[in-house]
Structure formats: structure tokens, C-alpha cells
DSSP file (Angstrom, degrees, kcal/mol; ACC not computed):
  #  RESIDUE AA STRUCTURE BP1 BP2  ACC     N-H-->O    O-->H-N    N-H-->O    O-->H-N    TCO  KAPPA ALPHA  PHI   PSI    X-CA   Y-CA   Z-CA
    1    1 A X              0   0    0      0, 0.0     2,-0.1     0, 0.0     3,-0.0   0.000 360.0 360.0 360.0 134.5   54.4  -46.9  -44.1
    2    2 A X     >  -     0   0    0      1,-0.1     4,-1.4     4,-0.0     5,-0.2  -0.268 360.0 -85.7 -90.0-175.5   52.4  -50.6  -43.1
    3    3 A X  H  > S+     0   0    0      2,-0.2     4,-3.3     3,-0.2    -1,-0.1   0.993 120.9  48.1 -33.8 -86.8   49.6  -51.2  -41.8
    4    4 A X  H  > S+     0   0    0      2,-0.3     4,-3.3     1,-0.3     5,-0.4   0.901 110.2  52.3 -38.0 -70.7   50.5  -51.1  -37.8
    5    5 A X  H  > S+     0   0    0      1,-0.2     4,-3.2     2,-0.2    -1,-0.3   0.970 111.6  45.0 -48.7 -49.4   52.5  -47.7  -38.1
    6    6 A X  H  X S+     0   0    0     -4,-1.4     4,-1.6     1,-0.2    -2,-0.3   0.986 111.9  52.3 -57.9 -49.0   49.6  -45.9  -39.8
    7    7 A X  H  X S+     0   0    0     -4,-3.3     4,-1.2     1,-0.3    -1,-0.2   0.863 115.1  41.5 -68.5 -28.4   47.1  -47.3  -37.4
    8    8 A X  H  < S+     0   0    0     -4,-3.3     3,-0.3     1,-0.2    -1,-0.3   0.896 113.4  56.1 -83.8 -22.5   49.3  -46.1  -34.2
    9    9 A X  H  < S+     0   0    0     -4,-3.2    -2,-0.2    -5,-0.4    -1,-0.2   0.903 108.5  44.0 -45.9 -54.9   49.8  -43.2  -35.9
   10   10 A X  H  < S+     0   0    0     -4,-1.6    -1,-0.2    -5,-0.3     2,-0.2   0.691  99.8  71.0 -47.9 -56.1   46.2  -42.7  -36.2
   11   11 A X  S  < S-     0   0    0     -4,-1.2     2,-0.2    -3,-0.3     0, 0.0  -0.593  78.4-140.7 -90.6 151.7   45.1  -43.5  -32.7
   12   12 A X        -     0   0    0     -2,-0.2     2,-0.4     3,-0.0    -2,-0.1  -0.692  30.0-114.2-104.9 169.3   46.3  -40.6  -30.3
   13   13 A X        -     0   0    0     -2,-0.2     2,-0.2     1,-0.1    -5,-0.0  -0.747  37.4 -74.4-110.5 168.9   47.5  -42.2  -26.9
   14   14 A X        -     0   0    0     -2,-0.4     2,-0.6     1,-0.1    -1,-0.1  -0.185  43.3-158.0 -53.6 107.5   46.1  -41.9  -23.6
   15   15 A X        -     0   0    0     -2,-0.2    -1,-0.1     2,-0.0     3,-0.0  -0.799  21.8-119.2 -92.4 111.4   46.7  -38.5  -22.1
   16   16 A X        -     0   0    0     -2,-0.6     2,-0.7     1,-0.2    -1,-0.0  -0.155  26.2-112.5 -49.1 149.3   46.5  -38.3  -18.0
   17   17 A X    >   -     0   0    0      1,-0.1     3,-1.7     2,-0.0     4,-0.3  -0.801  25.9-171.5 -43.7  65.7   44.2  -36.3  -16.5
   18   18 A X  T 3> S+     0   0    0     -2,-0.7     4,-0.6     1,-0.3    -1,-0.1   0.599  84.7  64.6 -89.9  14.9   45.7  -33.6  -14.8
   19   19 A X  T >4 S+     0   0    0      1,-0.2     3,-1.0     2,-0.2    -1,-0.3   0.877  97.7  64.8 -69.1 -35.5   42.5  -32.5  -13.2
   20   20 A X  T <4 S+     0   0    0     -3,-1.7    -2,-0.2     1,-0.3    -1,-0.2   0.831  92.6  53.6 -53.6 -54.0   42.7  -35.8  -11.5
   21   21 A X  T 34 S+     0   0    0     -4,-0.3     2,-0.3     2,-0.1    -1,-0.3   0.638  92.3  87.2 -59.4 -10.7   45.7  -35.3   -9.6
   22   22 A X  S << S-     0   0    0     -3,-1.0    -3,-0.0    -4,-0.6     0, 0.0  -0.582  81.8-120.0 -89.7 140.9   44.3  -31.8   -7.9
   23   23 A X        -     0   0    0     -2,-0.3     2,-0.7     1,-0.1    -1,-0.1  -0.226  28.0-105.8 -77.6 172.9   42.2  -32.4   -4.8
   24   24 A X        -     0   0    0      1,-0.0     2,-0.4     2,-0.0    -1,-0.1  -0.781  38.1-173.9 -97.9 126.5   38.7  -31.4   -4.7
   25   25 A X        -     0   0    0     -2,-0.7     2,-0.7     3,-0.0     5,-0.1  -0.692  21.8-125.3-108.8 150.7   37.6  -28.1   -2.6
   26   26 A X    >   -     0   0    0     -2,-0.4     3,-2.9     3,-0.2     2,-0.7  -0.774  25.2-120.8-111.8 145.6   34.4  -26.7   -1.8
   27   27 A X  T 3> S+     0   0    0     -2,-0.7     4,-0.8     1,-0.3    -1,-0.1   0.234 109.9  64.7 -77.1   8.2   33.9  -23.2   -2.6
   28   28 A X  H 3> S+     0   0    0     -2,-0.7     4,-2.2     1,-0.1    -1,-0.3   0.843 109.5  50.3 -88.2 -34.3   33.1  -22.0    1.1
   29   29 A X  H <4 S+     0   0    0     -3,-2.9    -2,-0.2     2,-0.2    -3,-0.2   0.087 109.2  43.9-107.7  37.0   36.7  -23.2    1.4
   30   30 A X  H  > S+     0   0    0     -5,-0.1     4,-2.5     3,-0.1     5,-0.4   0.371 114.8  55.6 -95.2 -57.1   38.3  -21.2   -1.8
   31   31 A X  H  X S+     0   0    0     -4,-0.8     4,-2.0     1,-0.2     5,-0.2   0.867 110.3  42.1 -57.9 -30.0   36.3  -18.1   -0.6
   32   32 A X  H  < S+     0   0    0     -4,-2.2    -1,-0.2     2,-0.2     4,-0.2   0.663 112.3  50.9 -89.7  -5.0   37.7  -18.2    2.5
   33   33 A X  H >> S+     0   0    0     -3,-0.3     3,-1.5    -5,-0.3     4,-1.0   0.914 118.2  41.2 -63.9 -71.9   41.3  -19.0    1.2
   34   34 A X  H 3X S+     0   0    0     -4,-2.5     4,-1.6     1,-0.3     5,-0.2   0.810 106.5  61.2 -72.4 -31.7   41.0  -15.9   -1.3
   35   35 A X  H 3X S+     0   0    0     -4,-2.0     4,-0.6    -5,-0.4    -1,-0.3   0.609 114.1  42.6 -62.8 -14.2   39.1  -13.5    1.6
   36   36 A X  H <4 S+     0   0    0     -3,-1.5    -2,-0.2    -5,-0.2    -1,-0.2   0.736 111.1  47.3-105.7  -6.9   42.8  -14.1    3.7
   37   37 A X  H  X S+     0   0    0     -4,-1.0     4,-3.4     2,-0.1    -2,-0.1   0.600 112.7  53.4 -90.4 -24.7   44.9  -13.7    1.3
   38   38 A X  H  X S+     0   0    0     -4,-1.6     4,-3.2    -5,-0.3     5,-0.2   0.931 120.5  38.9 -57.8 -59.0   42.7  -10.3    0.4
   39   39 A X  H  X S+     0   0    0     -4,-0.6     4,-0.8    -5,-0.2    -1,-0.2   0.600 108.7  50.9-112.8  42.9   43.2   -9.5    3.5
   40   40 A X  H  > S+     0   0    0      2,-0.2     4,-1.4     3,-0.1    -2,-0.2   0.862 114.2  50.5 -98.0 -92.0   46.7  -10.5    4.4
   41   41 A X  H  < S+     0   0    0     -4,-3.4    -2,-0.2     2,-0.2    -3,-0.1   0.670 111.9  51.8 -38.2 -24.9   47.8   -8.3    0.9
   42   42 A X  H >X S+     0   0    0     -4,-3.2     3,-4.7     1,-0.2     4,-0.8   0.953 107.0  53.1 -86.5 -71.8   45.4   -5.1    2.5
   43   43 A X  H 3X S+     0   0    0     -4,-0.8     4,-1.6     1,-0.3     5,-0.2   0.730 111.0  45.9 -30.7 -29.2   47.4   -5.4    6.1
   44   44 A X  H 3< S+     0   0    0     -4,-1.4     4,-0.4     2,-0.2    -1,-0.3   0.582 109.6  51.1 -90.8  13.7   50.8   -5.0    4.2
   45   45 A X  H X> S+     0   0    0     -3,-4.7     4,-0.9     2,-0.2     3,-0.8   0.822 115.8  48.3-102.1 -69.7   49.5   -2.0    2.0
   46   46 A X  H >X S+     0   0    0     -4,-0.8     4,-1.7     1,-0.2     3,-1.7   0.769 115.6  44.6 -10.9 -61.3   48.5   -0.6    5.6
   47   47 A X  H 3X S+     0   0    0     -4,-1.6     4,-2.8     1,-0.3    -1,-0.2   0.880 111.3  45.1 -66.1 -37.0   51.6   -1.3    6.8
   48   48 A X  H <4 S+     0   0    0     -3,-0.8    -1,-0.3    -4,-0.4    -2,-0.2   0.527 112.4  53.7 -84.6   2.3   53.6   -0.2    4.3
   49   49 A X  H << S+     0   0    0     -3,-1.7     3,-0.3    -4,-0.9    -2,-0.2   0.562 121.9  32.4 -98.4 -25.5   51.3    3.4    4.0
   50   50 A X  H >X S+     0   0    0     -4,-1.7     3,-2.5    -5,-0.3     4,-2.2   0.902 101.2  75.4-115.0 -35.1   51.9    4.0    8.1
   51   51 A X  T 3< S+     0   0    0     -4,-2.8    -1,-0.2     1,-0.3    -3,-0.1   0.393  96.4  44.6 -60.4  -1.8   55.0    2.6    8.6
   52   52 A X  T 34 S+     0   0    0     -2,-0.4    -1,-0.3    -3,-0.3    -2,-0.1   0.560 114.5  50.5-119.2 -12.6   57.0    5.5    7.1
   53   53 A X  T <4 S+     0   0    0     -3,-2.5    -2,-0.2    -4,-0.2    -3,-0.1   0.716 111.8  51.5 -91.9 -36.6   54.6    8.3    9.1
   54   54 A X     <        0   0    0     -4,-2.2    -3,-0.2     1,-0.2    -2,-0.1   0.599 360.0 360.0 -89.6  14.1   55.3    6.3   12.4
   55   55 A X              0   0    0     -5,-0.2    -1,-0.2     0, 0.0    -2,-0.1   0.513 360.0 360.0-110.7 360.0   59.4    6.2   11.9
């Protein structure tokens, strides 16, 4: 092995960021994403507990 190979060997190479591509949100608008999806998933448990009393 020379010089050159050991030395790229040696240096790791530049890994992208993938934090970088995701946009940035602010956390009043995560809470209210995950409070509609909360209650989005509770309206089909509803549905799917009355729906079988009302056929």
C-alpha cells in the first residue's frame, strides 16, 4: 500500500447530512399534526365499535 492509498484510506469522506434535507417545523405544528391524527385513529375506533350495533 503507498502513501496516497493509506492516506484516503485514512480520511473518511464527506457524508451528507440527512437532517439537512428535512424541513424545519415548529412544535405547535407537530402537536397539532399528532393531536389529528389522535383524533382521526379515535373516530375510526368509534366507528368501528358502533357501526356493527347500528347495522
Amino acid at each position: 500500500m503507498d502513501h496516497s492509498t493509506q492516506q484516503a484510506a485514512s480520511v473518511p469522506e464527506a457524508v451528507p447530512n440527512p437532517a439537512a434535507d428535512v424541513p424545519q417545523q415548529s412544535g405547535k405544528t407537530i402537536l397539532l399534526n399528532w393531536i389529528i391524527m389522535i383524533l382521526g385513529i379515535a373516530g375510526l375506533c368509534a366507528l368501528g365499535t358502533l357501526l356493527p350495533k347500528l347495522l
